[in-house]
Structures are given as C-alpha cells and as structure tokens.
C-alpha positions, 0 to 999 in steps of 0.5 A, a space after each residue: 658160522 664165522 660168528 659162532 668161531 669169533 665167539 669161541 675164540 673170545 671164550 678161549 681167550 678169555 680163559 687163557 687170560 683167566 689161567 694167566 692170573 690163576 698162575 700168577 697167583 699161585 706163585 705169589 701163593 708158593 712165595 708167601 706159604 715158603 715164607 711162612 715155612 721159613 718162620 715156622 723152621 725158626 719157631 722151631 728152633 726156638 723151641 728145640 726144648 723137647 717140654 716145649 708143645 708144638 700143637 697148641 689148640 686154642 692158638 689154631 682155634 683163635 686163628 681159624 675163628 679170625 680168618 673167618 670173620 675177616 674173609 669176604 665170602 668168596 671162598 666158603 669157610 669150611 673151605 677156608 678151615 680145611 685148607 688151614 687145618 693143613 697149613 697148621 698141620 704142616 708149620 706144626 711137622 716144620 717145627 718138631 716132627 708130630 707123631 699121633 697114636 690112633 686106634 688103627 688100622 690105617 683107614 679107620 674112623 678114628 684114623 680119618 677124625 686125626 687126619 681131618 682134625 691134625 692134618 695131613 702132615 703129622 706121621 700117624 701110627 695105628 695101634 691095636 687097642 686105646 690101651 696102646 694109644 695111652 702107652 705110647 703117649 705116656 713113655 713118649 713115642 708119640 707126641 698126641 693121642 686121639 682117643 675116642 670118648 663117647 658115642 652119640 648114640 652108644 654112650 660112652 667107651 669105658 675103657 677110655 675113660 678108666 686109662 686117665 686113672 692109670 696114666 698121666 697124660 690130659 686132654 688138649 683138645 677135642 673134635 666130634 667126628 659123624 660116622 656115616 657109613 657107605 657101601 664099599 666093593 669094587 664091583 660096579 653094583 650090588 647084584 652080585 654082593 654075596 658077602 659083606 665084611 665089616 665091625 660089628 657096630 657098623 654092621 648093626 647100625 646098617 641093618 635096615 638098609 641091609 635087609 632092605 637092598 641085600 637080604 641073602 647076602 652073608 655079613 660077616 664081621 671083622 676088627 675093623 672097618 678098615 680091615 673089612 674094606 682091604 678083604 673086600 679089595 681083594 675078594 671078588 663079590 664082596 664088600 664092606 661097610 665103612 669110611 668114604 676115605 676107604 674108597 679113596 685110599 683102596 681103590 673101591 666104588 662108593 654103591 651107596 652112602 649114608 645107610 645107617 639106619 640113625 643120621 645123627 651119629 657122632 663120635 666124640 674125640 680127645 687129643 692126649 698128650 704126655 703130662 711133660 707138655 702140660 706147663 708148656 700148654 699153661 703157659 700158651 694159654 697165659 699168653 692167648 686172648 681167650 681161654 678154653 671154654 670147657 673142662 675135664 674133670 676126675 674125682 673120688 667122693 667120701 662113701 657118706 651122704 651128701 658128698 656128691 650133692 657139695 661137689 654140684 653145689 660149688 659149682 651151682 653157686 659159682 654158676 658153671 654148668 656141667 656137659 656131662 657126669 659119669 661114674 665108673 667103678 674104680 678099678 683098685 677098691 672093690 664097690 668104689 667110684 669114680 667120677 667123671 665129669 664135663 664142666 662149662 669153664 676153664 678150671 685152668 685158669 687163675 680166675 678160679 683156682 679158689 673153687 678147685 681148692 674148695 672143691 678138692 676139699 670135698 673130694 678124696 681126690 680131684 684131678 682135672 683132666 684137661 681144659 679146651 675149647 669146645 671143639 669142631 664138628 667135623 663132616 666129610 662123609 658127604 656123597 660128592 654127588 647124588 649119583 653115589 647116594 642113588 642106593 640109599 
C-alpha cells in the first residue's frame, strides 16, 4: 500500500513539474504574440492609407506553407494552420479593423467557411442575399466578400457569377469548404423528432437517412440552415438539419452527423474586394517570392465562327490549362454570352502581359477577375467522437 501512494505521488509530482513548464511557456507565449501585436499596430500605421489592402493571400499562403515545412512534427499541421489562420486573423483587425460580408444569417455554411478561412477576429455581417454581399463590397461598407461560386455536386450558382459583370470588384482568394450535415435538437434522441427544419437542399441531400431513422417525421424547410437550428432551440420536439458550429453556437445536441446521402460535398468559396484595393494587391504580389497559380477570367466573343476556338488556341499554345469554362447569358443583350472561365497561371503577372493583349484581340471584351493561389480545402465537420456519429 505504502508503494501504490509513493507511486502516486511520483505521478503527481511529475505533472506538477510538467504544468510548471507548460506556465512558463505560455508566458514566453503571451510575451512574443503581444510583440508580434506591437509590430502589427505599426504596420498598421504605415499603411493608415485607406487603398492600402490589409488581407493579402499569398503573403499568409507563403507563411503557412514555411511554417509547415520548418515544423518538427510534434504539433499536426493542420493544428499548426488552424492556430495561425487566427494569428493572421487577429495582426489583419490590429491593423485596420476588417469588415467581411457574407451570406447570412450568423450560423450559416457560408458564415462558418469566412471564420475558418479569415479567422476569428474580422467582424462579419450577414447579408440577406449575395446581391448584397457584392453591394456592400462595392460602395465599401465591407472590406471583403465571401461569396459562394460553385458546388461540387449542383454545379454552379449563377447569380454569382452574373454580379462580377455588374459590379467592380475581383477575387483575392479562394477556399473549398465540405458541407456535411448533422442532426441537430436539444432533445437527448431521435424518439420524440416530430418536426425537422432545415433549407431545402440540405433537406434533399439527407433524404436517404431521413427516410431511414424518421420516416413520420414532418420536414419543413425554411431560408437558412442557421434559422432552421434557432426554431428547433426554441420549439420542443424538433430539429434541424445543418452546421456542427450550430450545435456550439446554440446550445444544441450533435444526434447524428454526416448524413448526407453524397460525403463528397464541397462548396467552392471567393473572397472579394472593392477594385480600389486591386493595385495594392498588385503590388504585394511584386514584392512575393511566388505567384498565384490560378486565374479568373470574364470575356464576350464576336457571334462568328471560331471566335471561341482562338481564345483556346492562345492559350493551348502557351501551354496553360483551363480548371473550368461556363457560358451564362448576358444580361443586357438578348441571345448574347458571356464566358466565364478557371485558368491554371497568373494572368497577372508581367510574364504574360503579351498573351492578355492577344487574347483581348480576339475578345469583344476581357476582364480578369482575380488571380490566387489555389486555395485550402477546408474541414471541420468531423464528429469529435464515434459516439456523436453512433446514428449514422
């Protein structure tokens, strides 16, 4: 007996020494990460201009990509991005308070890719349509945009796409976000499930499981993922059907997560940012040891034969692949298209300023949207444990 409590209080000791360390390491933390505050205030004075950008993509890219190379192992590099998402996030609001427009309301898909993507410390402000998004990016009441483009399983979202013909603003970056549904209530289980709220899509995306685990059960669908998760907070014998940050952010039980009938979902979001910002942007880019790795392009063709075909042979010849090529009608003449178009290379960059004159030449008009780095797959729908997934 007296062995088993030496033993103990070996143990204890031991962790006492070990939270001893761990104290004195996050001092040395605080200490460096208020240093590092200091510098950002000063960067940020440096650039009180207001044309001056703040987020700039491929500086954080190049960072995260160096931190990950030089780290030992010990901490996992997703750990390792997470927390400087948040750093980044945080020097970015110590230097110009960051306002980011997004399709809300707060607790939404497109809420939760910003704040994993940008980081905790923007100030973010739900918008009731992406019409709105491109708005308040525009006339500057927000400084970014996140915008959903395309959807790994539906295709794209059209209205996106029209709003950069009628708006000046380009992309910075982009960011694929999964969407994964869970069962969301704050009954402890699914016996006593009557209703289910959720937005239609989702809704459709789960029908398998819901026919499976609740067949009587009424669905009902609503605006938002985020709205159907407030309704089922509040009404008893309900749920919804969305985000697992919901269950978090409301208080509700995970029942069950990732029942949507097709895992490989995935949105595709942009950041925007007013057109003021873009020779800002440029010049970061000058001054960075890569360069962005994908373009975005939008053009309108002469109505004769082989227009299209000598947009494909420039850049055939110049070896660059094309991500991806859509036509959507153009708004202001009747019959007429425009194109839009993914392109693998900085159209950018000085190197090939000779293949953007040519291609205008071919083009009734051309305008590049935005040139990034391709960006992050983003995914933290995972259950934390196998007992919140036990319903799947």
């Amino acid at each position: 007996m007296a062995s088993m409590h030496t033993g103990a209080g070996e143990i204890n000791e031991r962790l006492q020494g070990i939270r001893r360390e761990i104290d004195a390491l996050d001092s040395q933390l605080l200490d460096l990460l208020n240093r590092r505050a200091g510098l950002s205030r000063e960067v940020g004075r440096i650039k009180a201009d207001a044309a001056s950008v703040i987020f700039k993509p491929l500086r954080e890219h190049e960072l995260l990509n160096d931190l990950a190379r030089r780290n030992p192992g010990l901490l996992p590099e997703e750990h390792l991005r997470s927390i400087w998402r948040e750093i980044l996030s945080s020097s970015r609001a110590l230097q110009r308070p960051q306002d980011v427009a997004y399709l809300g309301p707060e607790g939404t898909f497109s809420f939760f890719a910003g704040l994993e993507y940008l980081g905790h410390s923007a100030t973010y402000h739900p918008c009731r349509d992406i019409v709105e998004i491109f708005e308040m990016v525009n006339d500057g009441r927000c400084e970014l945009g996140v915008v959903p483009l395309e959807n790994s399983l539906q295709g794209t979202v059209g209205v996106s796409f029209d709003l950069f013909l009628k708006y000046p603003v380009f992309i910075q970056a982009e960011l694929f976000s999964r969407i994964s549904h869970c069962f969301l209530s704050s009954a402890q289980d699914l016996s006593s499930i009557t209703t289910i709220y959720s937005h239609p899509q989702p809704l459709a995306q789960c029908s398998t499981w819901l026919r499976t685990h609740l067949p009587r059960a009424v669905l009902v669908p609503v605006e938002s993922t985020a709205s159907a998760a407030r309704r089922a907070a509040e009404l008893p014998d309900t749920a919804a059907i969305g985000h697992r940050g919901l269950s978090v952010m409301l208080g509700l039980n995970v029942l069950a997560s990732r029942i949507e009938d097709e895992p490989g979902n995935w949105t595709r979001f942009v950041i925007i940012a007013s057109e003021k910002f873009r020779q800002s942007r440029k010049q970061g880019i000058a001054q960075s040891k890569n360069v962005a790795d994908k373009t975005s392009v939008l053009f309108t063709l002469q109505d004769q034969p082989g227009a299209l075909s000598a947009v494909l042979n420039c850049l055939a010849l110049n070896k660059i692949n094309m991500r991806k090529l859509e036509s959507r009608p153009l708004k202001t003449e009747t019959w007429k298209y425009v194109f839009f178009a993914d392109v693998e290379c900085d159209l950018e960059s000085e190197t090939y300023a000779p293949l953007v004159e040519e291609l205008s030449t071919h083009c009734s008009s051309f305008r590049i949207l935005g040139s990034y780095v391709t960006g992050p797959q983003l995914d933290r729908t995972m259950p934390e444990s196998d007992e919140e997934d036990r319903e799947n």
